[in-house]
C-alpha positions as CSV (number, residue, x, y, z in Angstrom):
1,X,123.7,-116.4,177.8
2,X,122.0,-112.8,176.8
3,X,119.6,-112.7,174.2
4,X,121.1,-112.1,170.7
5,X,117.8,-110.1,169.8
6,X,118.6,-107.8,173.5
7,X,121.3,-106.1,171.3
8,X,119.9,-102.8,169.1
9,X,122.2,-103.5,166.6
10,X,120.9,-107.0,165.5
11,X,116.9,-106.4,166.2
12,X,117.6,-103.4,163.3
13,X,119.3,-106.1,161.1
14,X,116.3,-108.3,161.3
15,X,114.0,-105.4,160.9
16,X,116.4,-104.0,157.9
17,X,116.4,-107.1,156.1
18,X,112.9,-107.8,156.4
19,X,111.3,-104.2,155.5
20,X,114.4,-104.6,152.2
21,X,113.3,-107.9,151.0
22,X,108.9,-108.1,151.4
23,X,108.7,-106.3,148.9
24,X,110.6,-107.6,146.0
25,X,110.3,-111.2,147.1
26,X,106.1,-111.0,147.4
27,X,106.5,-109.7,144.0
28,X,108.5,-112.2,142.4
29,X,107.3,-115.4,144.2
30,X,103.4,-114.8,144.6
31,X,102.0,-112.0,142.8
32,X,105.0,-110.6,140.0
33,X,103.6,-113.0,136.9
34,X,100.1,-113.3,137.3
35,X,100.0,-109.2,137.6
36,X,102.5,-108.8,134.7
37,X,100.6,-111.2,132.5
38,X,96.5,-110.9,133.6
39,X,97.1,-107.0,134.8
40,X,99.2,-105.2,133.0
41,X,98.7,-107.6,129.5
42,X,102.3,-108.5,128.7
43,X,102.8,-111.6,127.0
44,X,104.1,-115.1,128.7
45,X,107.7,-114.9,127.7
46,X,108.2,-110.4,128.5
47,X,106.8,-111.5,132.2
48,X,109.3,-114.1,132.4
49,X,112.2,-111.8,131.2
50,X,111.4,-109.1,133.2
51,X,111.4,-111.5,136.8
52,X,114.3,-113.2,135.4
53,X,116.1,-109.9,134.9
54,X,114.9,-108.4,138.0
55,X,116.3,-111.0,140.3
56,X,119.7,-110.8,138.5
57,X,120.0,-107.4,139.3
58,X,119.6,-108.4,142.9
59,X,122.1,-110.9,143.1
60,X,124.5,-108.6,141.3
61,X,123.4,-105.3,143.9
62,X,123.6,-107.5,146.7
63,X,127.5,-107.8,147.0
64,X,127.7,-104.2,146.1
65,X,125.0,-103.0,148.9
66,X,127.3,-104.6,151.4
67,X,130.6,-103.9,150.6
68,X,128.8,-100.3,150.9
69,X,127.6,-101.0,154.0
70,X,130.8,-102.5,155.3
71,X,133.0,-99.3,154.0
72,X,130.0,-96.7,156.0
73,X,128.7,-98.7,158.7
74,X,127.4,-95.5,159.9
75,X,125.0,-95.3,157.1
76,X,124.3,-98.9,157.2
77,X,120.5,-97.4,158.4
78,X,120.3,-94.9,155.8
79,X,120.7,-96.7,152.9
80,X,118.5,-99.6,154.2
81,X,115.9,-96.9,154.5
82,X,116.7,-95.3,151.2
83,X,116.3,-99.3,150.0
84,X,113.6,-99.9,151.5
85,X,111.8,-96.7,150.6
86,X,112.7,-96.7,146.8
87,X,110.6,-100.5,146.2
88,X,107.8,-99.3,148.0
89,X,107.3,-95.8,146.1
């Protein structure tokens, strides 16, 4: 049985997904409320608001990021760069 990671098209999707989700994940889970409360001096409940709200605007942009991906599967690269380079700038 071949290698599932052999095939281009599935090493980019483990590359895609992980260069897309490091950065917002580190943010949220390790480093989002102590920076948003100790570093940037917003109060207990704005910090938790503002991770709250930013992870349900991922779970609502997921399902819309791939049914975009699955009507363009050409661009599937392109707009995982695009992703990826818009929460790292």
């Amino acid at each position: 049985m071949p290698s599932r990671v052999a095939h281009p098209g599935h090493r980019l999707g483990m590359w895609v997904h992980g260069a897309t989700f490091f950065p917002g994940s580190v943010f949220l889970l390790l480093w989002g409320f102590p920076y948003l409360v100790l570093g940037a001096s917003t109060s207990h409940g704005t910090a938790t608001s503002l991770l709250t709200l930013m992870t349900l605007v991922l779970m609502a942009a997921a399902p819309l990021i791939g049914n975009l991906t699955g009507l363009w599967p050409s661009l599937r690269a392109l707009i995982a760069v695009g992703i990826a380079l818009s929460t790292t700038g």
